[in-house]
C-alpha positions as CSV (number, residue, x, y, z in Angstrom):
1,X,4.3,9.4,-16.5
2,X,5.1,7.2,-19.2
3,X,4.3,8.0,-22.9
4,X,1.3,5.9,-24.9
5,X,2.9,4.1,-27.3
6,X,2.9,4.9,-31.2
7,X,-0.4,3.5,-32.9
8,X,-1.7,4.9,-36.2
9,X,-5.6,5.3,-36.7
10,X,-6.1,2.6,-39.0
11,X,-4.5,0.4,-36.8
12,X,-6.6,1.4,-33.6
13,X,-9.4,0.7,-35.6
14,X,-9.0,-2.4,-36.8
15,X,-8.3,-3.6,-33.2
16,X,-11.6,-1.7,-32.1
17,X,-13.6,-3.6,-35.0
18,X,-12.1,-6.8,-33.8
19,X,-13.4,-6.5,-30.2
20,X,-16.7,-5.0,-31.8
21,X,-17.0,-8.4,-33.1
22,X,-15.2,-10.5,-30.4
23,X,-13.1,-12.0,-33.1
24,X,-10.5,-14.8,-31.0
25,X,-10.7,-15.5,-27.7
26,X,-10.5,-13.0,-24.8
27,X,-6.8,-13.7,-24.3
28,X,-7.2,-12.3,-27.1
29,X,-10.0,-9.4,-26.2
30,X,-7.3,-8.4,-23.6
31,X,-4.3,-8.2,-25.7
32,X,-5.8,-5.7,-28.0
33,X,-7.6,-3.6,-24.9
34,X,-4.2,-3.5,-23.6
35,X,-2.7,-2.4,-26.8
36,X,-5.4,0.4,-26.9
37,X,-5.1,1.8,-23.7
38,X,-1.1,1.8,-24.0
39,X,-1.8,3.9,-26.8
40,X,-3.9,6.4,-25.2
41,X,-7.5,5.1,-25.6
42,X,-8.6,5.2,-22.0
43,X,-11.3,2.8,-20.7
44,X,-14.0,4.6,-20.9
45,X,-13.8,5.5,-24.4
46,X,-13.5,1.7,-25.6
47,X,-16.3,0.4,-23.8
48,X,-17.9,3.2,-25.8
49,X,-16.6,1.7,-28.6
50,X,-16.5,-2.0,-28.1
51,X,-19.2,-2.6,-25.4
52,X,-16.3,-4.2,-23.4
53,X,-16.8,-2.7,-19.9
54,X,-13.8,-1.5,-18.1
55,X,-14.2,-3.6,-15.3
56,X,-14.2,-6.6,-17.7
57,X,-11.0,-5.5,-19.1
58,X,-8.9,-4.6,-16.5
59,X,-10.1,-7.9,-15.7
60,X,-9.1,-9.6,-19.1
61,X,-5.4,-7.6,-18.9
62,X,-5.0,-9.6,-15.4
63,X,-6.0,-12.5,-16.5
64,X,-3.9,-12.4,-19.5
65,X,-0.5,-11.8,-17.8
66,X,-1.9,-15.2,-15.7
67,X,-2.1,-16.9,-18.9
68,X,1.2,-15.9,-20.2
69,X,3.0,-17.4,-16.9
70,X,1.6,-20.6,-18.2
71,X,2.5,-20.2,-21.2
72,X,6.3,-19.3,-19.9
73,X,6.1,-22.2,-17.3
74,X,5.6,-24.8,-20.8
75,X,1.6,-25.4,-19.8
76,X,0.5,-28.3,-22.2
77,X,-1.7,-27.6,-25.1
78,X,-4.5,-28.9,-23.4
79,X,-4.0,-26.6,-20.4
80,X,-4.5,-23.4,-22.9
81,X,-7.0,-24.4,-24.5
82,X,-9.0,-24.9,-22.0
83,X,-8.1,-21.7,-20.5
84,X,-8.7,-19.7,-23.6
85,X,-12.5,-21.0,-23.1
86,X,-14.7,-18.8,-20.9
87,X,-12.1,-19.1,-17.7
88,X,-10.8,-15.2,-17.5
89,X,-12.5,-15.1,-14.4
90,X,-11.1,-18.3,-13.0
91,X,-7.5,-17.3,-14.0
92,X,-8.1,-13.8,-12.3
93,X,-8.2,-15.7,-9.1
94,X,-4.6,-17.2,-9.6
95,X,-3.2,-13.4,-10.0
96,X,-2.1,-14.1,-6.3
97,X,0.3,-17.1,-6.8
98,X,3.4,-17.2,-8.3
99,X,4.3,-18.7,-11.5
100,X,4.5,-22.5,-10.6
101,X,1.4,-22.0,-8.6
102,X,-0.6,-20.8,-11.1
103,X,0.3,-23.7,-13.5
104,X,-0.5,-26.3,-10.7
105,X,-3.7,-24.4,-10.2
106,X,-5.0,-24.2,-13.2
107,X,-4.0,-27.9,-14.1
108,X,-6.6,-28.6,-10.5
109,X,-8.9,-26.2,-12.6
110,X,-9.1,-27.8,-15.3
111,X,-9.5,-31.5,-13.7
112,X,-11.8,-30.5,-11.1
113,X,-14.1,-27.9,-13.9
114,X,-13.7,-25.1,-10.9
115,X,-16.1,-22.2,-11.2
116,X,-14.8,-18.9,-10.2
117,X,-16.0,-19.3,-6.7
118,X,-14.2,-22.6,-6.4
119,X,-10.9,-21.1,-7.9
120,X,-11.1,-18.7,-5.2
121,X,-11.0,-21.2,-2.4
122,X,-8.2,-22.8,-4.1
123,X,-6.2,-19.5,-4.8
124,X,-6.7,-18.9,-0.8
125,X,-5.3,-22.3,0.5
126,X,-2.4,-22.6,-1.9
127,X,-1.5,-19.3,-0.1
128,X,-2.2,-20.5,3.6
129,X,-0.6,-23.7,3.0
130,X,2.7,-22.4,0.9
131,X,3.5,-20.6,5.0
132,X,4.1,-24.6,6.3
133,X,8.0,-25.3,6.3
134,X,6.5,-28.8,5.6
135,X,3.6,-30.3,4.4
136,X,1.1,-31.2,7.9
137,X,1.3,-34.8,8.5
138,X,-0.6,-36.9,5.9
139,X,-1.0,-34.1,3.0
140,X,1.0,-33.4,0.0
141,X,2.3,-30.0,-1.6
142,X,-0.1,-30.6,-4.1
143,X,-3.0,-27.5,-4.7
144,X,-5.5,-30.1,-3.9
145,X,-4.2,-31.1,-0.8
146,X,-4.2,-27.6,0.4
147,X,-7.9,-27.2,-0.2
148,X,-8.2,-30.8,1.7
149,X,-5.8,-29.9,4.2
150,X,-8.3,-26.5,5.0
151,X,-11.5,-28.5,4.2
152,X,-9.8,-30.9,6.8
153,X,-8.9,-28.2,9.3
154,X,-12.7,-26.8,9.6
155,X,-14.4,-29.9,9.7
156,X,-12.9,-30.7,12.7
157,X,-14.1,-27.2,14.2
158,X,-17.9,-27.9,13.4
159,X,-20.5,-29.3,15.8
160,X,-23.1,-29.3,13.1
161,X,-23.1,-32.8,11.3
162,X,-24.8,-31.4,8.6
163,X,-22.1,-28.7,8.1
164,X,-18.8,-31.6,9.1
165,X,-20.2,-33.5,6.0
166,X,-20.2,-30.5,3.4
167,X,-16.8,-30.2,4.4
168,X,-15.7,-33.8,4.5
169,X,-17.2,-34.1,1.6
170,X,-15.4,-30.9,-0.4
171,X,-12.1,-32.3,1.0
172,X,-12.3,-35.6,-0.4
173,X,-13.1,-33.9,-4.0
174,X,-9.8,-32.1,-3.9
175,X,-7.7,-34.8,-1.9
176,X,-5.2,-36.2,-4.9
177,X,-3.0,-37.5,-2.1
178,X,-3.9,-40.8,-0.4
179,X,-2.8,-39.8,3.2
180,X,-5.0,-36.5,2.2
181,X,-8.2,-39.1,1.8
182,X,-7.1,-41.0,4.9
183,X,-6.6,-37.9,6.7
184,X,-10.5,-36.9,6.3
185,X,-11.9,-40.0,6.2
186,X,-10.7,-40.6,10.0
187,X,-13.5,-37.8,10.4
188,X,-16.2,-40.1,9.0
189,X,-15.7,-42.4,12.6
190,X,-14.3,-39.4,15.1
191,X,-16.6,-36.7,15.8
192,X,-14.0,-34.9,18.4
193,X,-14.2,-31.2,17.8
194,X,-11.1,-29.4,17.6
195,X,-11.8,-25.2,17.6
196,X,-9.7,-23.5,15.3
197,X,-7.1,-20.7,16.2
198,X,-8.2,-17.7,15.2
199,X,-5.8,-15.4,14.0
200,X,-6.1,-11.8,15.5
201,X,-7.3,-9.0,13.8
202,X,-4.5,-6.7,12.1
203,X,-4.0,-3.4,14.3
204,X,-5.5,-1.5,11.6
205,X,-5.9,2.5,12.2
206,X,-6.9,5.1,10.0
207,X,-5.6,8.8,10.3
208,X,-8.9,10.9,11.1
209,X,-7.4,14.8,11.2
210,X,-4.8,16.3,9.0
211,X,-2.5,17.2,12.2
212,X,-2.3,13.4,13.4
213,X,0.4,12.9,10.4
214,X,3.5,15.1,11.2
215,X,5.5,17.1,8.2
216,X,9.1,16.7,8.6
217,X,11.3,19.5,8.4
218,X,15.1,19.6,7.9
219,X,17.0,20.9,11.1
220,X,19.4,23.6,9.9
221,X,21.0,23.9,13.3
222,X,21.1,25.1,16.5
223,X,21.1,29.2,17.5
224,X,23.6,31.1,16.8
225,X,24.0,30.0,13.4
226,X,25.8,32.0,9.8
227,X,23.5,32.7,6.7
228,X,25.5,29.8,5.1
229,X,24.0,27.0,7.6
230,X,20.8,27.9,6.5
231,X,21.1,27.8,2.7
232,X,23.1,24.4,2.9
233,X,19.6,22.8,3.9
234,X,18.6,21.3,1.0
235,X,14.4,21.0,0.7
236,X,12.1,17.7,1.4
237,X,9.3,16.6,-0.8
238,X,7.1,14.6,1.0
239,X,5.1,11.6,-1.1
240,X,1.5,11.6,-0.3
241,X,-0.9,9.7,1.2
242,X,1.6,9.2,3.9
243,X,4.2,12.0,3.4
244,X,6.9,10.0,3.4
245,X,10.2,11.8,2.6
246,X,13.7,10.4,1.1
247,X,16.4,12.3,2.7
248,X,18.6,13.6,0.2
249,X,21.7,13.9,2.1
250,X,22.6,13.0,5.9
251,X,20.4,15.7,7.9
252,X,18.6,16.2,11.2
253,X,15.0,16.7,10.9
254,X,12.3,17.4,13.0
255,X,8.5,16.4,12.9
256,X,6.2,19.2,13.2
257,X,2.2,18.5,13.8
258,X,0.4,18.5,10.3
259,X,-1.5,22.3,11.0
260,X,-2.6,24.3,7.9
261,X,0.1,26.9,8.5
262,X,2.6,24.2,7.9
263,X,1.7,22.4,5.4
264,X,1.3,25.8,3.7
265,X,4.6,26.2,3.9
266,X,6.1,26.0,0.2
267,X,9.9,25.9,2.0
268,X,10.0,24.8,5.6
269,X,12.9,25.1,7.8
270,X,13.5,24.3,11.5
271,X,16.0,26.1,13.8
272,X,16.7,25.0,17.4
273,X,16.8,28.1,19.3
274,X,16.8,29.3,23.4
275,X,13.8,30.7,24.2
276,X,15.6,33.6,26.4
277,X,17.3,34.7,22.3
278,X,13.7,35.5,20.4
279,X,12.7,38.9,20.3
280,X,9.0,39.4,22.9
281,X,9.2,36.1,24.2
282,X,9.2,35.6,28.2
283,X,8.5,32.5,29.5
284,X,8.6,31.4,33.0
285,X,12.0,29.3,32.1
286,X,14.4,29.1,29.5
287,X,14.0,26.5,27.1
288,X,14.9,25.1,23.7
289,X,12.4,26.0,21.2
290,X,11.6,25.0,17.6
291,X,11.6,28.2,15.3
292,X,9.9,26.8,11.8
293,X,10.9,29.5,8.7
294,X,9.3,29.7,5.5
295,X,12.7,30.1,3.0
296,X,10.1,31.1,0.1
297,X,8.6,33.8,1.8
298,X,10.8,36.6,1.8
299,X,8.4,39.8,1.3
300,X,8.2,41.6,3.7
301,X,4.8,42.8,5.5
302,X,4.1,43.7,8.9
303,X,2.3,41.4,10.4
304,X,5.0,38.4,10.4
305,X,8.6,38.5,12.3
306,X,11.2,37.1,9.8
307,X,14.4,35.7,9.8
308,X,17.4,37.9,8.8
309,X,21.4,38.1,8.5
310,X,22.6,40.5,11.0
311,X,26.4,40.8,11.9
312,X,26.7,37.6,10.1
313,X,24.7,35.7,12.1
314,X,20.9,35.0,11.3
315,X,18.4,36.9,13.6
316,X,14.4,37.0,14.5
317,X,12.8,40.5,14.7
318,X,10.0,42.2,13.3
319,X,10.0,45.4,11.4
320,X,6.7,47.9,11.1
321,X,8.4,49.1,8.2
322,X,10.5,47.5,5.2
323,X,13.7,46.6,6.8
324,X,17.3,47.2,5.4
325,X,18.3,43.7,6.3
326,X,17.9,40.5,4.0
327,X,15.2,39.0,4.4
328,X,15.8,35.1,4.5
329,X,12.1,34.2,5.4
330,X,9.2,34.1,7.3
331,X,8.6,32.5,11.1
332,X,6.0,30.8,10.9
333,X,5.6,29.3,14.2
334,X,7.5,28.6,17.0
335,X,7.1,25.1,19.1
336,X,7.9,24.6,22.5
337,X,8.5,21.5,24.0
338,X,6.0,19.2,25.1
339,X,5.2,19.9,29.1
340,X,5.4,17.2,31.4
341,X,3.9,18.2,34.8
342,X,5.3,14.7,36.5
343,X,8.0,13.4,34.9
344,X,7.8,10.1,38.0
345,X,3.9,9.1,36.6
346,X,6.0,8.1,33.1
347,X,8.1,5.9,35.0
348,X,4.7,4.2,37.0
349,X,2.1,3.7,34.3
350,X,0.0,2.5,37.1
351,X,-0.7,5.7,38.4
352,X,-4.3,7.4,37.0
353,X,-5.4,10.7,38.5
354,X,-9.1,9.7,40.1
């Protein structure tokens, strides 16, 4: 977390009277919220102060940085000023673009007097239009000519007259090209409707229980394994909301369903290990099996197995007493494989039981 930077008293104050007042413009309002809140004033505590609410200036500290890529892209004079007018809002829209976009959309803002709503649209189709390799036949990389080129686009979708004419008549206030103008005013004399292509919906999910999202644990090895192949495993932190995890070293790792007794688990390790090899285990056939340990857990108590160094070689067992092995750490579960009662049905997808 970074430090707030060095401000004295007096100073913070003089900034707060300033906005009190809303001395300058709000490039300038921003500037000094910013300054604030780098300091350690938080939000809340100068819209106590100032009246400045904090939606306005996170708003104002976006809007700035917007206004300073003009001002590093050489915007003229007349371009600033007009931006350092009541336009925060308009300029928030362009946070989107990049640098030479912004400059060309807020020269459009400025010809055009765009309201906020406006500079929306315009934010929108310099975005949709930047994806063309080229520039559709008749319009021009201008900003305007995007919002044409959409107006243009829509119009030709629409049945409604009354609806065709709005748009017609939007795209010929932001043409600046004349093959834009010609473009829509072919839509004057031909009413052929053209649906647009919709693009499909994202494949947007949302995780709904804790176990759908795995924890992955490192794989120390494979039964029988020495004490050291245990403590060369070096630990994962996992980065919420997605627990992703940056492997420190080359390592196999294995994901394990997100259940409360692992993700408990301050130290989590994964051993591959023959069913037929664990202590009161009988299953109908031997198998590979998961054994998850808990390296932090190493107190004993009778209701656990643990995992020990016996004969130089770790071990499972359990102990109704306090053993005279070490005690490398707790099982806390151990996974079988996924059971597969027809392997043929994966290879026909066809097939559904009635």
């Amino acid at each position: 977390m970074s430090q707030p930077n060095p401000m004295s008293e007096e100073e913070a104050q003089n900034l707060l009277l300033k906005l009190r007042r809303r001395e300058g413009s709000w490039v300038d309002w921003g500037q000094r919220c910013y300054a604030l809140q780098q300091a350690g004033y938080p939000p809340e505590q100068i819209f106590e102060e100032t009246g400045i609410e904090a939606s306005y200036q996170n708003l104002m500290k976006v809007a700035g940085q917007v206004y300073e890529s003009l001002v590093k892209e050489q915007a003229s004079e007349a371009l600033l000023s007009y931006c350092q007018g009541p336009r925060s809002d308009v300029l928030y829209e362009f946070r989107v673009l990049t640098q030479p976009q912004r400059l060309k959309a807020a020269e459009l803002a400025m010809e055009k007097g765009l309201d906020v709503d406006e500079a929306h649209i315009v934010a929108r189709a310099i975005q949709d239009f930047a994806r063309y390799s080229t520039p559709p036949d008749g319009f021009s990389p201008n900003p305007g000519d995007a919002v044409a080129y959409q107006c243009w686009k829509r119009a030709r979708a629409k049945k409604d007259l009354q609806e065709r004419s709005r748009l017609i008549a939007q795209g010929l206030k932001f043409a600046q090209s004349p093959g834009a103008r010609q473009q829509i005013e072919k839509l004057l004399s031909d009413f052929t409707v053209v649906p647009m292509q919709r693009a499909p919906l994202l494949p947007v999910y949302r995780l709904e229980a804790e176990d759908e999202l795995p924890r992955i644990i490192p794989v120390a090895g494979t039964f029988p394994l020495p004490p050291d192949a245990l403590a060369a495993v070096a630990p994962l932190e996992a980065l919420e909301p997605f627990r992703v995890v940056e492997l420190p070293q080359p390592m196999s790792v294995v994901p394990i369903p997100g259940w409360q007794v692992i993700l408990k688990a301050s130290d989590p390790v994964a051993i591959l290990w023959p069913s037929d090899r664990l202590p009161n285990l009988t299953l109908e056939k031997v198998e590979p099996v998961v054994v998850v340990i808990d390296r932090q857990q190493q107190t004993w108590e009778g209701n656990s197995y643990w995992l020990i160094e016996q004969d130089d070689t770790l071990q499972v067992q359990w102990f109704p007493e306090p053993p005279a092995y070490k005690i490398l750490g707790q099982v806390l579960l151990i996974l079988r494989p996924k059971s597969i009662l027809d392997e043929g049905n994966l290879l026909e997808p066809w097939q559904m039981d009635d």
